[in-house]
C-alpha atoms as one frame of an Amber mdcrd trajectory, in Angstrom:
protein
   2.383  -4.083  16.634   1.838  -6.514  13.961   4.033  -6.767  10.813   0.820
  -6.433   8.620   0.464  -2.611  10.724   3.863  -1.822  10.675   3.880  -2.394
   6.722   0.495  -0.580   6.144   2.563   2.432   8.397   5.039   2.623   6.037
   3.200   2.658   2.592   0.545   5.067   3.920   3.324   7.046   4.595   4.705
   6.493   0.821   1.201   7.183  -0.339   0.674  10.282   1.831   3.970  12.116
   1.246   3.540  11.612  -2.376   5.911   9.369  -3.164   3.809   7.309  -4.619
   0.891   9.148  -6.603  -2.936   8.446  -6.877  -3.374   5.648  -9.656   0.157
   4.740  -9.650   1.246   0.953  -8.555   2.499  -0.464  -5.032   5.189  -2.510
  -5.832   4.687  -5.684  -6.382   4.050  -8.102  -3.788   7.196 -10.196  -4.341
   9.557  -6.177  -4.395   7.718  -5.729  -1.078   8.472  -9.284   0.925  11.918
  -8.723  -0.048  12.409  -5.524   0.738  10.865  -5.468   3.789  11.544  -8.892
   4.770   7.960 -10.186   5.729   6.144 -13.126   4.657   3.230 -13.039   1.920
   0.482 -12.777   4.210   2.078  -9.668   5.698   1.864  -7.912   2.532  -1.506
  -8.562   1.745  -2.799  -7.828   5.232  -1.169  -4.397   4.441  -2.648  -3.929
   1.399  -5.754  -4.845   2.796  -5.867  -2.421   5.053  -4.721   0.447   3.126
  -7.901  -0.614   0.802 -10.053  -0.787   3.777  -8.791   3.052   4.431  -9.356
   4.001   0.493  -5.888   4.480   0.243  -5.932   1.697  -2.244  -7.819  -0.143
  -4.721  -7.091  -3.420  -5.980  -7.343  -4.672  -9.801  -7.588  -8.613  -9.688
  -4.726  -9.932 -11.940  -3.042  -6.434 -12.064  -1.926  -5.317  -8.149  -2.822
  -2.542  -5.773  -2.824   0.972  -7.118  -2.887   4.349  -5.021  -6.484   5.830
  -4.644  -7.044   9.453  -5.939  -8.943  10.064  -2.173  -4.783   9.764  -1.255
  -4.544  13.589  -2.799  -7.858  13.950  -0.846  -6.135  13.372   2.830  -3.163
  14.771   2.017  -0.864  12.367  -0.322   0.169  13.842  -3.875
């Protein structure tokens, strides 16, 4: 499975449990490559995804924040 996947997994699962409510932040791109270990482009394939679900939306300058629809499938 690609790292991009794997990642998305992992913060959907973040998102969906709870830990991470509906217009909170992801952390940052830079706390998740070094967490996780993966390159830039992982991250943002992630986060891309997670958008592409509505798990996500993304402010331009400001990061990727949780979606209320999150509460909506189960998250929150």
């Amino acid at each position: 499975m690609p790292v991009h996947r794997q990642l998305a997994g992992i913060l959907r699962d973040e998102i969906l449990s709870g830990r991470i409510e509906p217009d909170r932040p992801l952390p940052s791109e830079a706390s998740l490559r070094e967490r996780y270990g993966v390159r830039p482009e992982d991250v943002r394939g992630a986060i891309q995804e997670l958008s592409d679900e509505g798990l996500v939306y993304v402010l331009p300058g400001e990061g990727a924040y949780v979606s209320s629809r999150a509460e909506e499938t189960g998250g929150g």
